[in-house]
N, C-alpha and C positions, 0 to 999 in steps of 0.2 A: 062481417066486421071489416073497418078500414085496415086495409094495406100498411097505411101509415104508421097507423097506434100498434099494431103487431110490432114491426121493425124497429117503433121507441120502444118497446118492452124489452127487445131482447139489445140493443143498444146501451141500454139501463144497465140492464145484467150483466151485458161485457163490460163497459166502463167498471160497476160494483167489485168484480173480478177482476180487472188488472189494478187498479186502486189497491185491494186484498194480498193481491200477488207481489206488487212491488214494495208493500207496508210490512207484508211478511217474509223479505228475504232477511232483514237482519236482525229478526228474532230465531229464525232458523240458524243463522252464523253464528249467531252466539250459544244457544243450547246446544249445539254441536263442538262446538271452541272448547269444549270443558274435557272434551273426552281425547286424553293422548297416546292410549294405547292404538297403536297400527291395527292389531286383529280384530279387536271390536269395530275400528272405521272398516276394514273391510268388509267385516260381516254384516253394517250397518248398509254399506253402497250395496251388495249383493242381496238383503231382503228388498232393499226400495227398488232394486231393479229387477226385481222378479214381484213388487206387489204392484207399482205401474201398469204392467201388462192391464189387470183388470179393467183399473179408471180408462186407463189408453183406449180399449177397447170399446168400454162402455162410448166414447166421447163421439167413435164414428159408428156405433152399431145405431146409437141412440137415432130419434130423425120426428121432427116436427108434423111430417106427413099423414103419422095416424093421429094425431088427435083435430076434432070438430076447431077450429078455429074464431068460432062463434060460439064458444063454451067457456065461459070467463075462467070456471072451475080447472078446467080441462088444459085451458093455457097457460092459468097461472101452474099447475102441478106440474106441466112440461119443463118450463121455465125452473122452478125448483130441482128436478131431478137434472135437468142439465148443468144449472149451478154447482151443484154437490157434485157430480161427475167432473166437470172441468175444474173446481176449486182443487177436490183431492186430486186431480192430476197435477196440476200445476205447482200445489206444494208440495209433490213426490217429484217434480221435477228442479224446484230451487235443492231439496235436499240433495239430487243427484250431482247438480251443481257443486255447492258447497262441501260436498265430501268430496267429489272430484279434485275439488283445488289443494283440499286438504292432502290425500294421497299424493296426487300425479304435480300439481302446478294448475297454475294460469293458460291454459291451453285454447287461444284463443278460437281457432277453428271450433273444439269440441264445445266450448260456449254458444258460438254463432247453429252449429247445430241444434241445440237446445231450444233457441230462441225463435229457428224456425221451424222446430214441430210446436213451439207455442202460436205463432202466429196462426202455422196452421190448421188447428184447431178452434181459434177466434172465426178462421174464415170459413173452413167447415160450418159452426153453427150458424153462420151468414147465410152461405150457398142454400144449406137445409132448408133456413125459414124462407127462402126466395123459392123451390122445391114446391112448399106448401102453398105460397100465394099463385102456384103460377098452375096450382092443379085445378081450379076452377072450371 
């Protein structure tokens, strides 16, 4: 398989996923806006931050490397389980956000942190699929 058409596939995917991600922060704001008890926000930020770990996980365990890359099957199911893995991270990560500011403030640092365990996981799934073309 071409080099190329791999890299637009998963290009596709990230674009479809920050597109999702930034369409879905203020449906997240507001189904969260509703709810004013403090105890409930907390216990709300303490499951998303204890069920992140899994996605989290998944996002760098995951790895383009075992599958045949001339398996149309095989690549599109990669692709798919990567999506779902980085989608649910990403929206456990707007909600992390958005109860943060809810609770604590606008806390711009802990934002910018946010932002860049999102980038680096965009670039994770980069490095990977470069991993798999370069094992030839």
């Amino acid at each position: 398989m071409e080099n190329r058409l791999y890299f637009i596939e998963i290009a596709v995917k990230n674009v479809i996923l920050a597109a999702l991600t930034f369409y879905s922060y203020g449906h997240i704001a507001d189904a969260f806006s509703v709810i004013q008890d403090q105890g409930v926000l907390n216990t709300l930020i303490l499951f998303v931050g204890l069920i992140i770990v899994v996605p989290l996980f998944g996002c760098f365990a995951f790895t383009y490397e075992l599958i045949n890359q001339n398996s149309i099957f095989q690549r599109m199911l990669a692709h798919v389980i990567a999506f779902t893995i980085m989608l649910a991270t990403f929206m456990l990560l707007l909600m992390i956000d958005v109860l943060f500011i809810m609770l604590v403030g606008d806390i711009l640092i802990f934002r910018f942190v946010l932002l860049l365990l999102l980038i680096s996981i965009f670039l994770y799934d980069f490095w990977d699929a470069l991993r798999l073309t370069n094992k030839k």
